[in-house]
GUTIDO-697258 format. One record per residue (C-alpha): residue number from 1; x, z, y; residue in one letter. Coordinates in steps of 0.02 Angstrom, whole numbers, plus 50000, padded with zeros to 5 digits. Layout:
NUM | X | Z | Y | A
...
//
This chain:
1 | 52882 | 55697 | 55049 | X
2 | 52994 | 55814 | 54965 | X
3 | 52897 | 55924 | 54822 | X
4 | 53012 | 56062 | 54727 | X
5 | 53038 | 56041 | 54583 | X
6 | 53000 | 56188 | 54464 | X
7 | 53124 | 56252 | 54312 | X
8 | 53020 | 56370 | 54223 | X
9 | 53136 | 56406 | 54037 | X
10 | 53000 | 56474 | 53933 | X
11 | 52872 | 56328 | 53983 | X
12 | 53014 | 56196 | 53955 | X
13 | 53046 | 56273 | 53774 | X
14 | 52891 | 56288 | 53752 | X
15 | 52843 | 56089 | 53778 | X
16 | 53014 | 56001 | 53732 | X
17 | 52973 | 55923 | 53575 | X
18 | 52999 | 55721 | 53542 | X
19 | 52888 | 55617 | 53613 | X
20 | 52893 | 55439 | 53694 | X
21 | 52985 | 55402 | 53855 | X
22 | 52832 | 55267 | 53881 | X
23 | 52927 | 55111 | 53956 | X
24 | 52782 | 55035 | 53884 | X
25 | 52633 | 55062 | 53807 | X
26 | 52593 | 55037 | 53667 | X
27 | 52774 | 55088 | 53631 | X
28 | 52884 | 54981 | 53500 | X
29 | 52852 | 55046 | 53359 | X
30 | 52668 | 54964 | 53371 | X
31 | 52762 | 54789 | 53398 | X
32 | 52743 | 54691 | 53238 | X
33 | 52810 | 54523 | 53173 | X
34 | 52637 | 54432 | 53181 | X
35 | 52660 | 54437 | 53349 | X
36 | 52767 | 54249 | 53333 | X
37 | 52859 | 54141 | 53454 | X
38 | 52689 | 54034 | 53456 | X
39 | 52585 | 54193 | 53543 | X
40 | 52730 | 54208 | 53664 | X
41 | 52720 | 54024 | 53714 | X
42 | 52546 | 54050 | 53749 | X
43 | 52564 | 54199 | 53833 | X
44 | 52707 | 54124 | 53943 | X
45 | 52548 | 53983 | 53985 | X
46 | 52418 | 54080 | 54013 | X
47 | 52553 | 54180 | 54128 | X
48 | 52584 | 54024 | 54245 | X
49 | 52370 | 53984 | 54252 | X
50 | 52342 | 54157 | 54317 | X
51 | 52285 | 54146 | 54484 | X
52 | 52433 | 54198 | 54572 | X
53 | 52550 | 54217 | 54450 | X
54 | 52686 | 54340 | 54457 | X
55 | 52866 | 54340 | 54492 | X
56 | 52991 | 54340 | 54368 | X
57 | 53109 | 54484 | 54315 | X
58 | 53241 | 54436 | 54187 | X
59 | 53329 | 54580 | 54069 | X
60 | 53488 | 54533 | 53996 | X
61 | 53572 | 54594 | 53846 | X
62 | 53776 | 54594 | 53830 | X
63 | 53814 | 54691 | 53674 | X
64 | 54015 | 54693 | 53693 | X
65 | 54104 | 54835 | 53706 | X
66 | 54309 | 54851 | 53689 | X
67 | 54299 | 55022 | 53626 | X
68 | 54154 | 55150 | 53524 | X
69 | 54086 | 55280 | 53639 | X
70 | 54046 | 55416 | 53509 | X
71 | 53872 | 55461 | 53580 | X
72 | 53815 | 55289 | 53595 | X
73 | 53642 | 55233 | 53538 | X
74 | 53631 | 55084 | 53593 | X
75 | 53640 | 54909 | 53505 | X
76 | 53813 | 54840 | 53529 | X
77 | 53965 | 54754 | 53469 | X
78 | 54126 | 54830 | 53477 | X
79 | 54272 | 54697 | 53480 | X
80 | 54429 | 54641 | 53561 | X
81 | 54391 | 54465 | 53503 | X
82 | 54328 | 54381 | 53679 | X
83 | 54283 | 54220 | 53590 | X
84 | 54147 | 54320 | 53509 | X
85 | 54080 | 54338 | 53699 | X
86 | 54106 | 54171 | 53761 | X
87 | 53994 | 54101 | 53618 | X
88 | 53881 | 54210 | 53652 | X
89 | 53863 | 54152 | 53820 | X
90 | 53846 | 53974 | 53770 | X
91 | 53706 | 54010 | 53633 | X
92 | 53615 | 54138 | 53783 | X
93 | 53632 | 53973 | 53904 | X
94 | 53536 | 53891 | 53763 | X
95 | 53407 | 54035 | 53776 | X
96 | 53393 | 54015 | 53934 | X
97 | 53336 | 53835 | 53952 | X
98 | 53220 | 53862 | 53833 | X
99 | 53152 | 54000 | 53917 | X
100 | 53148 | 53931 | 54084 | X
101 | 53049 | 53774 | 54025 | X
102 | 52913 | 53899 | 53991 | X
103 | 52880 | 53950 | 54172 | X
104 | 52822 | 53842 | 54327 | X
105 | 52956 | 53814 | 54436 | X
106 | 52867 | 53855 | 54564 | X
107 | 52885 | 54040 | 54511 | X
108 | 53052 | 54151 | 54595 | X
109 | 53144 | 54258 | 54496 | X
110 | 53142 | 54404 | 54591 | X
111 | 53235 | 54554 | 54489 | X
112 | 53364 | 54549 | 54362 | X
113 | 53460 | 54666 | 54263 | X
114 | 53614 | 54656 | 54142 | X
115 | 53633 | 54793 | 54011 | X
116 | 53720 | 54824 | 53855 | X
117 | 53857 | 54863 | 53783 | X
118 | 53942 | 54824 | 53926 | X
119 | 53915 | 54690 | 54035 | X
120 | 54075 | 54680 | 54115 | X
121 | 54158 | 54633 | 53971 | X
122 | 54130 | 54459 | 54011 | X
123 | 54257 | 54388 | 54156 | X
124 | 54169 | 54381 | 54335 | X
125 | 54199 | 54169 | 54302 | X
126 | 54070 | 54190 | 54137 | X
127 | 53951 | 54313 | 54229 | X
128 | 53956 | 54179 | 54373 | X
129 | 53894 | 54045 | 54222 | X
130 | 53791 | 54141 | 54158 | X
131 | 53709 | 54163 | 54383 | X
132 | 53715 | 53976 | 54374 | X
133 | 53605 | 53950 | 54205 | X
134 | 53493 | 54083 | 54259 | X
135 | 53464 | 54015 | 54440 | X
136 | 53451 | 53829 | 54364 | X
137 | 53321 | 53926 | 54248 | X
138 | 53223 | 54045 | 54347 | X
139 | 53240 | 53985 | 54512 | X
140 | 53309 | 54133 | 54621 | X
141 | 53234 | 54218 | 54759 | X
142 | 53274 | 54210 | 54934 | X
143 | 53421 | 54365 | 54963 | X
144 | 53303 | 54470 | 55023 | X
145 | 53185 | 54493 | 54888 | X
146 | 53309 | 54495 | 54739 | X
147 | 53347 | 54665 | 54649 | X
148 | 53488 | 54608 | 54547 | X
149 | 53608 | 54758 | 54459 | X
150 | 53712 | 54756 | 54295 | X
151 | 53800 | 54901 | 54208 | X
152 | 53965 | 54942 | 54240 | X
153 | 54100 | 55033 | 54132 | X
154 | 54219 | 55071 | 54244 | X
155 | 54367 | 55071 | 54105 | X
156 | 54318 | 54874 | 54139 | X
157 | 54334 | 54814 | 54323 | X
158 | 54461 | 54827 | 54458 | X
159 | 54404 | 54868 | 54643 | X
160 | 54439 | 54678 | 54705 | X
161 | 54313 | 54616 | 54542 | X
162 | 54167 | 54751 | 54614 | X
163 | 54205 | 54628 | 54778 | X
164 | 54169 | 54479 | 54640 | X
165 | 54022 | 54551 | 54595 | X
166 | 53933 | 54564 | 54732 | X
167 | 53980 | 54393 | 54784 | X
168 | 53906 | 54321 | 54621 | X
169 | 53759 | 54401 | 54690 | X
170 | 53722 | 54572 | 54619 | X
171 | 53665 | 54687 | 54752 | X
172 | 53655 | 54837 | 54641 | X
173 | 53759 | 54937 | 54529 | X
174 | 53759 | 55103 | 54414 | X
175 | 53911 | 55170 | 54350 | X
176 | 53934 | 55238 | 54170 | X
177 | 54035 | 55404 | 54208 | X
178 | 53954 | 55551 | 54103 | X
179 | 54073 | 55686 | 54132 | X
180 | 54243 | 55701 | 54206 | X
181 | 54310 | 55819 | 54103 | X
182 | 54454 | 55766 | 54000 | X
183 | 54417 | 55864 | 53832 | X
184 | 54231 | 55788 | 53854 | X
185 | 54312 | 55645 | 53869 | X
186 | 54436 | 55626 | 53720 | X
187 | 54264 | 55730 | 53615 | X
188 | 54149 | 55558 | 53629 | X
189 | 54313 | 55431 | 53640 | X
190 | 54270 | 55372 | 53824 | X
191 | 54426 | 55440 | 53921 | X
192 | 54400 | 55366 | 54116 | X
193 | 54507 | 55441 | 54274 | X
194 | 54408 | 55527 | 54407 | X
195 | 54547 | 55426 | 54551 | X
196 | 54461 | 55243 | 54456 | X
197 | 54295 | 55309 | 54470 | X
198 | 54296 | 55362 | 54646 | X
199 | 54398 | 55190 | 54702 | X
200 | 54266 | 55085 | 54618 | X
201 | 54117 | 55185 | 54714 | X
202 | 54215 | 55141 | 54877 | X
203 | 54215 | 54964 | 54821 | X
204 | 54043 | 54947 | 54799 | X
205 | 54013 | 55013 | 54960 | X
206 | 54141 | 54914 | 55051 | X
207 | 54094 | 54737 | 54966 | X
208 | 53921 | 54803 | 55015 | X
209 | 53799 | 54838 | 54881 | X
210 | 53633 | 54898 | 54932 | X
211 | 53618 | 55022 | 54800 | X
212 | 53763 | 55122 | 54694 | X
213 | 53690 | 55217 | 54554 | X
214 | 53795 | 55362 | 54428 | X
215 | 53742 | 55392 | 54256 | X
216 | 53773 | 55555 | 54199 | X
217 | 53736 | 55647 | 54009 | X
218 | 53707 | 55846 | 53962 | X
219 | 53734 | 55879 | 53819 | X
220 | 53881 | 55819 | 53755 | X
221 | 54018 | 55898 | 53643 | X
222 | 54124 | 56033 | 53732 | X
223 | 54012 | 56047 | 53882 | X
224 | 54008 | 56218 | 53975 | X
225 | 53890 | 56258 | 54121 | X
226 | 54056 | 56274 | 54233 | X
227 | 54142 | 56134 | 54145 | X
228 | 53988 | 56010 | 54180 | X
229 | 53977 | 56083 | 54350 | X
230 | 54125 | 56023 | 54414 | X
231 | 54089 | 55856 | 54353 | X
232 | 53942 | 55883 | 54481 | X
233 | 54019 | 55936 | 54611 | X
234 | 54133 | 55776 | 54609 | X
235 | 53966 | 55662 | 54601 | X
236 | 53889 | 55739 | 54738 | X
237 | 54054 | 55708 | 54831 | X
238 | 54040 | 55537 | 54805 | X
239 | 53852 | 55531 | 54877 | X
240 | 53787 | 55403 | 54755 | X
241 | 53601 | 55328 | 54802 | X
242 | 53547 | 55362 | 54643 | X
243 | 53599 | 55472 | 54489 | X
244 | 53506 | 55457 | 54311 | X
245 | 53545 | 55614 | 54232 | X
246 | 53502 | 55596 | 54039 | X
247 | 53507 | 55707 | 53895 | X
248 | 53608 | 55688 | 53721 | X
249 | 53503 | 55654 | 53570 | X
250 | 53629 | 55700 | 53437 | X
251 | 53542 | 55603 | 53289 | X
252 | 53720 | 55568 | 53171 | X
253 | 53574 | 55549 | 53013 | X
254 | 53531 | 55388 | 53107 | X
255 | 53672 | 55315 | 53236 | X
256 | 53832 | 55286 | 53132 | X
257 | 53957 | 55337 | 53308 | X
258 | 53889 | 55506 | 53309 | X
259 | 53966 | 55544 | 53150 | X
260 | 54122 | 55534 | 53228 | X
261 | 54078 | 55690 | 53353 | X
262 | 54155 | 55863 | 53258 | X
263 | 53973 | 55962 | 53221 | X
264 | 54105 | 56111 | 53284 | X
265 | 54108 | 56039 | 53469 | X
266 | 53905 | 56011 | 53489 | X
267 | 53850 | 56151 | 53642 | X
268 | 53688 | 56280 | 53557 | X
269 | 53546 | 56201 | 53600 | X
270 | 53515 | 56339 | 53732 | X
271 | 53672 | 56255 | 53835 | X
272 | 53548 | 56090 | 53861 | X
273 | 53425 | 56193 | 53930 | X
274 | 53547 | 56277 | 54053 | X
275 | 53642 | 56109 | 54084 | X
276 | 53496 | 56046 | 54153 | X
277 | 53441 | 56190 | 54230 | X
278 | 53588 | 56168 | 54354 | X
279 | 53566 | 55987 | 54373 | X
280 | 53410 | 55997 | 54446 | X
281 | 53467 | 56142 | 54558 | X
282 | 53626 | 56053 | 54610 | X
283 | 53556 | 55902 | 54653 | X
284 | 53406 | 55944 | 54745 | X
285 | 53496 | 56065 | 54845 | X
286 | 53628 | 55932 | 54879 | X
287 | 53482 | 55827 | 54958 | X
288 | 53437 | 55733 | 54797 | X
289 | 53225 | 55695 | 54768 | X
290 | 53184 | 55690 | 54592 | X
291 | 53105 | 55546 | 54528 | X
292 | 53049 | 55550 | 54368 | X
293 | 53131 | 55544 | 54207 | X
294 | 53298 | 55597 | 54219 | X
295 | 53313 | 55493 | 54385 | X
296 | 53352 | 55568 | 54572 | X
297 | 53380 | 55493 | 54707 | X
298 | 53412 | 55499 | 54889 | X
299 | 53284 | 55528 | 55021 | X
300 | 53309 | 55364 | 55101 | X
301 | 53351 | 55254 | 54938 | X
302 | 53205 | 55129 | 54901 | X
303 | 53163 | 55214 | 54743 | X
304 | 53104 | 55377 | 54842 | X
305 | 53011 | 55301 | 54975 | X
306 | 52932 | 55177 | 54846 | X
307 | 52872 | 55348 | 54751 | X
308 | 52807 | 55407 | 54916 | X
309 | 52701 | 55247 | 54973 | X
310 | 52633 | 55238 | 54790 | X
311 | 52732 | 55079 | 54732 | X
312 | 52825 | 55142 | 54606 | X
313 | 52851 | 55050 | 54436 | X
314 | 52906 | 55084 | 54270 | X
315 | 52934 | 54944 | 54145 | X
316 | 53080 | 54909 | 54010 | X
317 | 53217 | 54935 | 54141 | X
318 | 53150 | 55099 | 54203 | X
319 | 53101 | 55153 | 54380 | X
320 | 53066 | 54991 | 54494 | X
321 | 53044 | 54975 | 54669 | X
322 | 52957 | 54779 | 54659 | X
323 | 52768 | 54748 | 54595 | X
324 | 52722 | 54688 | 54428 | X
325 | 52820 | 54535 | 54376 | X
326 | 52814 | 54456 | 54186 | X
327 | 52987 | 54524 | 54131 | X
328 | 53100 | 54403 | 54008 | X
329 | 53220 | 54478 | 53890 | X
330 | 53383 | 54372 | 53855 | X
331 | 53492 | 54413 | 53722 | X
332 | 53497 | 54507 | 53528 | X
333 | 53365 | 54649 | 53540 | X
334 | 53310 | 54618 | 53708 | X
335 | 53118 | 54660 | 53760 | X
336 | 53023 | 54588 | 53879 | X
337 | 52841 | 54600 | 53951 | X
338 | 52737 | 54442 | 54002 | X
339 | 52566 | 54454 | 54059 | X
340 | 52464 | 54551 | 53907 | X
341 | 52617 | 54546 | 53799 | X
342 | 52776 | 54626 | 53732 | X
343 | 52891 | 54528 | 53629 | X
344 | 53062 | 54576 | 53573 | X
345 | 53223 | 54459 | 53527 | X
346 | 53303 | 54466 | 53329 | X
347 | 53437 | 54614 | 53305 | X
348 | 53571 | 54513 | 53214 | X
349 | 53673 | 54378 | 53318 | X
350 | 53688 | 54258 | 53169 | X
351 | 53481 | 54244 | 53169 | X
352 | 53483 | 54236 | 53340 | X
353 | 53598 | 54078 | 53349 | X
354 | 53504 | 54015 | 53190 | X
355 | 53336 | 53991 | 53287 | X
356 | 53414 | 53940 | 53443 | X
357 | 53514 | 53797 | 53350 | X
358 | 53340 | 53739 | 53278 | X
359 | 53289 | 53762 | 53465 | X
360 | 53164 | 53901 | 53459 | X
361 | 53150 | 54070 | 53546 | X
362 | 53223 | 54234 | 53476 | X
363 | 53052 | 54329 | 53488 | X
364 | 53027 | 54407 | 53298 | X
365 | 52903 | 54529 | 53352 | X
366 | 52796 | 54588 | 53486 | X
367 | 52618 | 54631 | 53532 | X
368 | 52465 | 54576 | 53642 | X
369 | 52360 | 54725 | 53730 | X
370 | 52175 | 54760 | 53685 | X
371 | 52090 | 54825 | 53838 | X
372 | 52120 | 54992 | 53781 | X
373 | 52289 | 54974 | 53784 | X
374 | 52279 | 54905 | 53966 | X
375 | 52152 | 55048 | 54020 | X
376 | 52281 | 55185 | 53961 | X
377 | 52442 | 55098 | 53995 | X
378 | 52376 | 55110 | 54191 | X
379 | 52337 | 55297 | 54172 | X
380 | 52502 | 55336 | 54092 | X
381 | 52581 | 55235 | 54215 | X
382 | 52485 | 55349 | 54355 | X
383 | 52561 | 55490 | 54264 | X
384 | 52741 | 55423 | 54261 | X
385 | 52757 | 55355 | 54431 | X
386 | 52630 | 55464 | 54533 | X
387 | 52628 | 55622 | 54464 | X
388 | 52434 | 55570 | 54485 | X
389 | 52276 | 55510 | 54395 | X
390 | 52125 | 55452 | 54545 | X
391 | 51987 | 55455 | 54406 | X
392 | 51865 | 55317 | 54543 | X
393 | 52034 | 55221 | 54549 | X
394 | 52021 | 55198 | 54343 | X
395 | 51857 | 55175 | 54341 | X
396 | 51838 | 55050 | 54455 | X
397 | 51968 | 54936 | 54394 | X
398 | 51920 | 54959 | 54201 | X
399 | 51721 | 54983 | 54192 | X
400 | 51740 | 55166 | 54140 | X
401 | 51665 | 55352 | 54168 | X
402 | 51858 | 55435 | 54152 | X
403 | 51784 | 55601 | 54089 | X
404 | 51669 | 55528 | 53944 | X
405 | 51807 | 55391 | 53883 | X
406 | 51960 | 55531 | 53902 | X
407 | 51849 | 55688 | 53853 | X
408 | 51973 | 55721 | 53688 | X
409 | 52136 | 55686 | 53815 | X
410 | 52063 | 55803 | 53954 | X
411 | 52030 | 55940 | 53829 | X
412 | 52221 | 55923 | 53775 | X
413 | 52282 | 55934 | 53916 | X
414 | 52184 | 56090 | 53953 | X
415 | 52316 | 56200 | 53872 | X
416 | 52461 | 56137 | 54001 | X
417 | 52347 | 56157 | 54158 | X
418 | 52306 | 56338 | 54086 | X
419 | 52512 | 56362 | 54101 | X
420 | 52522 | 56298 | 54267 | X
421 | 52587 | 56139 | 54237 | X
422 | 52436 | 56002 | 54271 | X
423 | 52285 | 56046 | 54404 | X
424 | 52141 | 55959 | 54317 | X
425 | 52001 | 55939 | 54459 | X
426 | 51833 | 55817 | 54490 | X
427 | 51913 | 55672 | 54545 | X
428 | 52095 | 55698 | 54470 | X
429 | 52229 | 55762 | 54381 | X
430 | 52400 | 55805 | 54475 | X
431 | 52559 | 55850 | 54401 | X
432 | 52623 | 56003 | 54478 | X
433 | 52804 | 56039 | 54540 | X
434 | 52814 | 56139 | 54375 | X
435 | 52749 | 56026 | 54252 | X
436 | 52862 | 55876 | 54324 | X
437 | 52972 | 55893 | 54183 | X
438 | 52854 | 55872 | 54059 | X
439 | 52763 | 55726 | 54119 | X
440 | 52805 | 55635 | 53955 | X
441 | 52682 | 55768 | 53848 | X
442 | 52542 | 55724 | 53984 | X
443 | 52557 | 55558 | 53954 | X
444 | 52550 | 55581 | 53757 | X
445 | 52380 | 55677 | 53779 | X
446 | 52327 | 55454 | 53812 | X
447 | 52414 | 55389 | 53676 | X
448 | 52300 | 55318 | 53539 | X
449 | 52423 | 55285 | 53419 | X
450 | 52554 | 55443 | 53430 | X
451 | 52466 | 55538 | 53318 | X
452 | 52499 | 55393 | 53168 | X
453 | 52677 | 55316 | 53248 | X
454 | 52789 | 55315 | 53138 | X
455 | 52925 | 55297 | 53272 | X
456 | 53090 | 55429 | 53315 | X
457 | 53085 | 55492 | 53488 | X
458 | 53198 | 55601 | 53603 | X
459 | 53169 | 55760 | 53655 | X
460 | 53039 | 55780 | 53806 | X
461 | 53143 | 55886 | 53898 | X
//
């Protein structure tokens, strides 16, 4: 099934305003530090007595980077020291037995996913330790169920290490590439050649990953329309399975890097609008299905047909093709998700090594759902994945009448199915082709605690 999907400008101005980008729900800001490592022990327990207990999904966090991408958000460690990296290795080894004595071992690790920083900044002989501990940990597996993928800056690896790689046992890769125009480039201090790029995308192919994936950003200082579509017309050269095309928050007030950006080089905010605007255009005229979120992908990639059968899955990592699993986070900052829980690892390396040398977990905060949460964390999720909300499929599973418990959220939402963008019927609600860019404000009309969050969100749109 491929629906079109709609760019309508006024309705997009009209609804882009910060909201949540619901990887979970209740979102972080509701995590709180009485949530201890004690309620994630027994959470991990009552996890393993379930009646068929989940597999395992493992998130984990390598904050190096060699150099400061000026647009970067993201909780990292910029250094040329690799010692720093190889002890952190040895204290996330730690982590990891201590982790993996939580969970029966008769549980498989079934997806796994490195992020950062960068995660190639450790040497393919430390990522293949750090394989080892996690399969002496976790228990891998069989081939054919895994989902494993890490991060790649391509400033990072050679063509004959993406070979490396995939022998350690990754099947699936995204590429950091953003834009491929030089003054772009030198504007956010991440200057990459188009020739690397490209050889590295054949090297993934050739060693034979499963799935190649692009990351792209709009948005960025000294973008043009014709500038940004050239970069475009180079991705969809390449054919990628997947692109995740994601928009700039310039936020300098909060994220140090951005400072460094000239304010004279940031596009009008009317240039995000049309850089995205011909994003969608060019890739779903290229072939491309959108997915949700910033995400497209190709008609036969897993991600699209999992959309289609109704299997798709959103959790920390993003869009998933596998089931439900209780997700572990390894690493400084790192969040994970086991059974009724979220829990999230210190911020600071030296705290992190200080409880792991005393032999405890990193969890300093977290939270355990209410069966509110869980009833509107499954609608949301609907929302997200489906574009859909089966009102006898919510009710059945949570004891409900949808239209008396949601009455407030219904009326809400009211306003966007006036504009065209939500069909609000009996039985349902269905995002329309051009409300699929604003699935996010649907899914705030179910948030309980938005209204009092003190939390800073990106842009819907």
């Amino acid at each position: 099934m491929q629906d079109h999907l709609l760019f309508n400008r006024p309705l997009v101005e009209k609804y882009d305003r910060p909201g949540p980008r619901y990887t979970s729900y209740p979102t972080a800001p509701q995590f709180h530090a009485a949530f201890a490592e004690d309620d994630y022990r027994a959470a991990a327990e009552r996890s393993n007595r379930a009646e068929t207990p989940k597999p395992l999904s493992v998130y984990v966090h390598i904050p190096f980077c060699k150099s400061l991408c000026y647009y970067c958000a993201c909780n990292k460690i910029i250094t040329h020291n690799t010692e720093r990296a190889a002890e952190y290795l040895a204290w996330l080894q730690q982590e990891i037995r201590v982790q993996g004595a939580l969970f029966d071992e008769t549980r498989r690790m079934t997806q796994l996913h490195l992020g950062g920083g960068t995660p190639t900044y450790l040497s393919n002989t430390q990522l293949g330790e750090l394989m080892a501990s996690l399969d002496d940990a976790f228990h891998f597996a069989p081939p054919e169920e895994r989902e494993f993928s890490l991060e790649v800056d391509p400033r990072t690896v050679t063509p004959e290490q993406i070979h490396e790689l995939h022998a350690l046992g990754f099947n699936r890769l995204s590429f950091g590439v953003q834009d491929f125009d030089p003054d772009v480039q030198k504007a956010v201090n991440r200057v990459q050649s188009e020739e690397d790029v490209i050889s590295l995308v054949h090297a993934a192919r050739d060693a034979g990953f499963e799935s190649v994936s692009v990351d792209l950003i709009y948005g960025l200082p000294l973008q043009t329309v014709a500038s940004f579509d050239t970069t475009l017309d180079k991705i969809i050269a390449l054919r990628p399975d997947r692109i995740a095309t994601y928009s700039y928050a310039h936020l300098p007030e909060l994220f140090k890097a951005q400072r460094l950006i000239r304010p004279e080089d940031m596009p009008p905010p009317e240039r995000k609008l049309e850089l995205l605007e011909l994003t969608i255009r060019r890739l779903t005229e290229a072939g491309y299905v959108y997915i949700g979120m910033d995400h497209f992908a190709l008609p036969e990639d897993e991600l699209t047909l999992a959309r289609e059968n109704g299997t798709l899955q959103r959790n920390f990592q993003g869009y998933s093709t596998h089931a439900d699993c209780d997700m572990i986070g390894l690493g400084i900052t790192s969040i994970g998700k086991v059974g009724d829980t979220y829990s999230q690892n210190v911020k600071e390396t030296a705290q992190y090594q200080h409880r792991l040398q005393e032999g405890r977990l990193g969890v300093f905060r977290g939270y355990r759902l209410s069966d509110d949460d869980r009833l509107r964390r499954d609608v949301i999720n609907a929302l997200m994945c489906h574009n859909r909300i089966d009102f006898a499929v919510i009710e059945a599973e949570h004891g409900i009448v949808f239209r008396d418990y949601f009455a407030d959220a219904l009326e809400e939402l009211q306003e966007m199915a006036d504009d065209g963008l939500l069909a609000i019927r009996d039985a349902e609600i269905e995002v329309l082709p051009a409300g699929r860019l604003m699935m996010r404000n649907a899914a705030m009309a179910f948030d309980a605690y938005l209204a009092h969050s003190k939390g800073r969100y990106s842009r819907t749109v």
